[in-house]
C-alpha positions as CSV (number, residue, x, y, z in Angstrom):
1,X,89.0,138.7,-91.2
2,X,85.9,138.4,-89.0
3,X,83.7,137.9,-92.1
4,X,85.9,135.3,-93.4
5,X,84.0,131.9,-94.3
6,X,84.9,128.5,-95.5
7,X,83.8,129.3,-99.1
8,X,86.7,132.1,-99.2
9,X,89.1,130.0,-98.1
10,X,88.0,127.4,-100.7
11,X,88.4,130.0,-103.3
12,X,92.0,130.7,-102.8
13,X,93.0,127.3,-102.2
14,X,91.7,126.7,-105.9
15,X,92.6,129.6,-107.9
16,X,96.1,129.0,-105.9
17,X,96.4,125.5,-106.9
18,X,95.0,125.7,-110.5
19,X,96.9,129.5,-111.5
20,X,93.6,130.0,-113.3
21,X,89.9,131.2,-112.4
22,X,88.5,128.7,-114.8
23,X,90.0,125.4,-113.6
24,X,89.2,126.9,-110.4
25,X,85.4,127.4,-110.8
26,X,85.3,124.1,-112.4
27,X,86.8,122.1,-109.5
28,X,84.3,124.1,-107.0
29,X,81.1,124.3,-109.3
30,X,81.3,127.9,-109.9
31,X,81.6,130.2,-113.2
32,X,84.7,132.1,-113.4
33,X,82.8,135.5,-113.2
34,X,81.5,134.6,-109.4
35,X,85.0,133.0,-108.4
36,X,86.6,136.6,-109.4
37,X,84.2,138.6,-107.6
38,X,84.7,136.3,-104.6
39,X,88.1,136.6,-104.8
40,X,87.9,140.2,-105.3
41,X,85.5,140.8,-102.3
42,X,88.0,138.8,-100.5
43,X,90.7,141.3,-101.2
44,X,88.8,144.6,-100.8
45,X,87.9,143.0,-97.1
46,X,91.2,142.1,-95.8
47,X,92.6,145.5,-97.6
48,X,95.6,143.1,-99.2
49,X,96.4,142.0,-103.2
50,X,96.3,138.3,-103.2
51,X,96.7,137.5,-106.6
52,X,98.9,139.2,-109.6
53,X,98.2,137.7,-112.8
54,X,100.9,136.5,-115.1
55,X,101.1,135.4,-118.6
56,X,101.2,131.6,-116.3
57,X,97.9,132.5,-114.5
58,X,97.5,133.6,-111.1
59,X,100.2,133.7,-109.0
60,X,100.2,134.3,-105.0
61,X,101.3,137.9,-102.9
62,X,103.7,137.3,-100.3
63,X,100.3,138.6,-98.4
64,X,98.4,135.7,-100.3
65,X,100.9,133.1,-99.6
66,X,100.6,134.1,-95.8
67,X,97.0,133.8,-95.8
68,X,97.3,130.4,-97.8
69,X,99.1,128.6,-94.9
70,X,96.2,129.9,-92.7
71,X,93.6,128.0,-95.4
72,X,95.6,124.8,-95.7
73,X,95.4,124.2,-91.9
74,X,91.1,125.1,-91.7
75,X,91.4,122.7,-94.7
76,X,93.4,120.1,-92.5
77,X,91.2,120.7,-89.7
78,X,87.8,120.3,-92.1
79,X,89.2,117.2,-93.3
80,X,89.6,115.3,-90.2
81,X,86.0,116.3,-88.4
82,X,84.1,115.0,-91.9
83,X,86.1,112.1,-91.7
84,X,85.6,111.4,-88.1
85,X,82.0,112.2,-88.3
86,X,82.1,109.7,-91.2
87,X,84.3,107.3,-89.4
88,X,82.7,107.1,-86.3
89,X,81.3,104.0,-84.2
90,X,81.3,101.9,-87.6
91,X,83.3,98.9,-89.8
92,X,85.1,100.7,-92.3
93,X,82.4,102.3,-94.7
94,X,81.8,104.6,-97.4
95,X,84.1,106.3,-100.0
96,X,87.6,106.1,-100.4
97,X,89.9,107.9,-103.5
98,X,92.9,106.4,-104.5
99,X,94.6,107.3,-107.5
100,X,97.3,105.8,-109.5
101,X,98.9,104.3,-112.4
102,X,96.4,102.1,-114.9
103,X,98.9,99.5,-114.3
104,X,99.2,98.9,-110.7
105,X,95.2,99.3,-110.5
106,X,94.7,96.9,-113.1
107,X,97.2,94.0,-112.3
108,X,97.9,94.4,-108.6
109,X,95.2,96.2,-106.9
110,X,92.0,94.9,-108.7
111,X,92.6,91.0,-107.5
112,X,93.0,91.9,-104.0
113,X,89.9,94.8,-104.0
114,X,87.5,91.4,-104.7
115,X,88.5,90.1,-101.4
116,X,88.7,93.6,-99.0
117,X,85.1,94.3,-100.4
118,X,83.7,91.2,-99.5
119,X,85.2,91.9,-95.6
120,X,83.8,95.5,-96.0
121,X,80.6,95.9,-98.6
122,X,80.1,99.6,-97.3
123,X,83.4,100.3,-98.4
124,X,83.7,101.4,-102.2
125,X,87.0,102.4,-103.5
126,X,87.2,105.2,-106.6
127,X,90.3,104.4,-108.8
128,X,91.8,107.9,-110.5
129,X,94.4,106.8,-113.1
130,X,96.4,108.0,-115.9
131,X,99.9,109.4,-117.1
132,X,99.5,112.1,-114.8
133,X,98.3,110.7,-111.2
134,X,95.9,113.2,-109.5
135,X,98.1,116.2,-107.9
136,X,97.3,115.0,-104.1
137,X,98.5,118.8,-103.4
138,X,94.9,119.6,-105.1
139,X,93.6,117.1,-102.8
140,X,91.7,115.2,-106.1
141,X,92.4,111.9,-103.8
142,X,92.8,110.5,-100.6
143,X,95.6,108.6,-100.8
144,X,97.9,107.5,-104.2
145,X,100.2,105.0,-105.1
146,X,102.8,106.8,-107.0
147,X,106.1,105.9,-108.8
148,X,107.0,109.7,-107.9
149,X,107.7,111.7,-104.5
150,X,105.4,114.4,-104.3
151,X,106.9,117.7,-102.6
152,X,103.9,119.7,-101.8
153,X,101.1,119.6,-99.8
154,X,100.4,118.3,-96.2
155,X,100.8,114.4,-96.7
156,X,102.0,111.4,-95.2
157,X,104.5,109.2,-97.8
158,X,106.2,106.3,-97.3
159,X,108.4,104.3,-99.6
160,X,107.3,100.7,-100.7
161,X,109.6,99.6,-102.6
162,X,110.8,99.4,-106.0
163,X,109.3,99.3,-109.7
164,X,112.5,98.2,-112.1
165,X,112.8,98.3,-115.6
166,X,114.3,96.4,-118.7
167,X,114.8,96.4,-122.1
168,X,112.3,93.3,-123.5
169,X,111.8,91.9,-127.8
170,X,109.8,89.1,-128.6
171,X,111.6,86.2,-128.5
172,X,114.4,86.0,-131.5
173,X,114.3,89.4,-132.2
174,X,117.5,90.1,-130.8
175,X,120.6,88.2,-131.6
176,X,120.8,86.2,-128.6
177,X,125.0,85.8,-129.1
178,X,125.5,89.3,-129.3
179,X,122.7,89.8,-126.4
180,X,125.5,88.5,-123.8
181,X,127.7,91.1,-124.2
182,X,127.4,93.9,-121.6
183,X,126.1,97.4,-122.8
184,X,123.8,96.8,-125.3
185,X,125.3,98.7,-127.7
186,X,124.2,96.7,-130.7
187,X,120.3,96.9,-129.4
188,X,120.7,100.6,-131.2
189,X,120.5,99.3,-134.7
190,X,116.8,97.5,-133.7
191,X,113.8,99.1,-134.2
192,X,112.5,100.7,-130.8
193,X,108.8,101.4,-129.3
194,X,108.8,105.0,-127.6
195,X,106.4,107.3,-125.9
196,X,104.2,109.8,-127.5
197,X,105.5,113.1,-127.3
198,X,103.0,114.7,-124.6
199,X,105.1,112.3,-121.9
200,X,108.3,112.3,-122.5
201,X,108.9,113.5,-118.6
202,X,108.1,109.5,-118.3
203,X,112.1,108.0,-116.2
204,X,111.4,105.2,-119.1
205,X,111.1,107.9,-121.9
206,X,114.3,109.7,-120.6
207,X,116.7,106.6,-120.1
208,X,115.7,105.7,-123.5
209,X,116.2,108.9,-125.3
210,X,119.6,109.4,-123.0
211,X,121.2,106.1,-124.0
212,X,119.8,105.4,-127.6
213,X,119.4,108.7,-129.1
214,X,120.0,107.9,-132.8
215,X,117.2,104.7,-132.0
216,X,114.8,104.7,-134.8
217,X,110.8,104.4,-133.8
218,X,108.4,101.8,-135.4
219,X,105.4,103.1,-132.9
220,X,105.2,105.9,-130.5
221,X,102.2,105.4,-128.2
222,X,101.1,107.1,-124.8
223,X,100.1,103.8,-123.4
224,X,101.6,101.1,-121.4
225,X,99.6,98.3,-122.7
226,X,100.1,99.6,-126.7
227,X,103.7,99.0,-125.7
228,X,103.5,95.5,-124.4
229,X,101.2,94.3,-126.9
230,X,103.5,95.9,-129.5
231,X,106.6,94.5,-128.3
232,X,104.6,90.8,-128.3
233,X,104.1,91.3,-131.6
234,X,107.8,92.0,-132.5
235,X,107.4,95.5,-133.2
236,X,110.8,96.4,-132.0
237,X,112.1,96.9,-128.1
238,X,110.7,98.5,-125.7
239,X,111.9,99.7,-121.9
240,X,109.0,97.6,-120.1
241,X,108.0,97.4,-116.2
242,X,109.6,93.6,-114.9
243,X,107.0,92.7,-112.9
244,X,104.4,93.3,-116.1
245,X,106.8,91.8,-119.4
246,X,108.1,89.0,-117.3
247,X,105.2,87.6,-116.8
248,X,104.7,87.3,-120.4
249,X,106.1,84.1,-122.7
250,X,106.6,85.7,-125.8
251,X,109.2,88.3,-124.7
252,X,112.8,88.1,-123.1
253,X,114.8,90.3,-121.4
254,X,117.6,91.9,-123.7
255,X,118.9,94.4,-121.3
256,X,118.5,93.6,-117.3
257,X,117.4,96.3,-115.2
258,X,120.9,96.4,-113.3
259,X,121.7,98.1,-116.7
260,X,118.2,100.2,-117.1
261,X,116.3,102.3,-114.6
262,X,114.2,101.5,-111.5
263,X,111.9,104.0,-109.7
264,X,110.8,104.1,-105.8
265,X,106.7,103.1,-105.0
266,X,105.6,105.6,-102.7
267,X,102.3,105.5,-100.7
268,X,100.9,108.8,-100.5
269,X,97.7,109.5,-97.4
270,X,96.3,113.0,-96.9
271,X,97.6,114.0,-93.9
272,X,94.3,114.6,-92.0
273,X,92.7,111.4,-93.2
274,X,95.6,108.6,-92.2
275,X,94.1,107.7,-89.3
276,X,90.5,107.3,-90.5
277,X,89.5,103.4,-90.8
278,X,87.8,103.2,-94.4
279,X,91.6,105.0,-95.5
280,X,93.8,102.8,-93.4
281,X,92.0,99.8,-94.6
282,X,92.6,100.8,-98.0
283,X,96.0,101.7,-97.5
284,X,97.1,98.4,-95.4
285,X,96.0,96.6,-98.4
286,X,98.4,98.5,-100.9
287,X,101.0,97.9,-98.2
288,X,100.7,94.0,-98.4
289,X,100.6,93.9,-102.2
290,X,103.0,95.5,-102.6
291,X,105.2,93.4,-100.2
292,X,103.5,90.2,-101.6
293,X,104.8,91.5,-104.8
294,X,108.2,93.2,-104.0
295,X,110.5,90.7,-106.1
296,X,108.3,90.9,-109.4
297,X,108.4,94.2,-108.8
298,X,112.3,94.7,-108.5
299,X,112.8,92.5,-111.6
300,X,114.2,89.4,-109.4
């Protein structure tokens, strides 16, 4: 234990967040070969198996996982000096992660950066979006804006508020008479717009799949914006965020999102960087967007 350094603990905080060597070396620089023999050394020194390797990857020891809380916390620890070394005696400067959905970045958190960066010009923010946001238990960000709870790692979360759904067609699409009546049964005999296989996990993909099963598909697509600009052109219907369709003429609700699907907005901070200023600023701006915004957000 006494020849332990930082770079071993690094090692098996990435081989046990990735289950693989490869992704592993990748995230820290390193080939695969060195990051074995690290790991290996690692081992042989404190006399325990760490690792057992699976058809999944590598998975933990009960010794490995013991040893892993040790890590997380001289990662915690690591965390908070850099950032109070960064943080120190200064306006709000220098390099803040934040990852989330293409959408939010784009629409809501975009127009507001052009203001916080002319308050703080040291300040630069590095947006990480996608399908997938950044696993904040790999710690590929410092804080997230997420439409999901995350369950692991040491973090700070805090609910927002709420992202709501509907069923939207361009205008005339849908029979408007028949539109009144509650359910939405007779939406199933309209061409629909889904989601490209690879994210089906998507709460939109699921509530669509779950109440129109038999629904046939005139586009499947993996993005957001393909969806909208499908649906514009009267494609078929599509399960669309509120706060994103409503604001556009040519479509119209034909399912409310009392009758469709809603998911909580969570702010996500790295534990050990919450209180650091260049962080808080960023995150006190999410906070008052997202308040600004609550009612487009919630479909009212």
């Amino acid at each position: 234990m006494e020849n332990m350094n930082w770079d071993d603990l690094r090692a098996l905080l990435a081989v046990a967040r990735t289950h693989s060597l490869s992704a592993a070396a990748l995230q820290l620089g390193n080939s695969a070969s060195t990051l074995g023999r690290r790991i290996a050394l690692l081992e042989q020194a404190l006399g325990v198996t760490l690792f057992v390797r699976h058809a999944s990857g590598y998975r933990l020891t009960e010794d490995g996982g013991a040893l892993l809380d040790e890590a997380r916390r001289v990662e915690d620890a690591i965390v908070q000096l850099r950032g109070r070394a960064s943080d120190r005696g200064r306006e709000p400067a220098g390099h803040v992660r934040l990852a989330t959905n293409e959408a939010l970045a784009n629409l809501l958190i975009l127009p507001r950066w052009k203001a916080l960066v002319a308050k703080y010009p040291k300040l630069t923010l590095e947006l990480v979006t996608g399908a997938a946001v950044q696993d904040m238990y790999r710690r590929n960000a410092d804080l997230a804006l997420r439409l999901v709870r995350p369950e692991t790692g040491n973090l700070t979360v805090r609910k927002l508020g709420v992202q709501a759904y509907a069923v939207y067609a361009q205008r005339g699409l849908a029979d408007p008479t028949r539109r009144r009546r509650r359910g939405g049964a007779h939406l199933a005999a309209l061409p629909w717009i889904g989601w490209d296989e690879e994210i089906q996990h998507l709460v939109q993909a699921r509530w669509q799949r779950q109440h129109y099963p038999n629904a046939t598909f005139a586009l499947t697509t993996n993005s957001l914006f393909s969806q909208l600009e499908a649906t514009e052109q009267g494609l078929g219907l599509a399960v669309l965020p509120c706060y994103i369709a409503d604001a556009r003429p040519k479509l119209e609700r034909c399912l409310p999102p009392a009758q469709c699907v809603s998911q909580d907005i969570w702010l996500v901070i790295q534990r050990g960087l919450r209180a650091s200023p260049r962080v808080r600023v960023v995150a006190d701006m999410i906070v008052q967007l997202i308040h600004a915004h609550r009612r487009e957000l919630a479909g009212v």
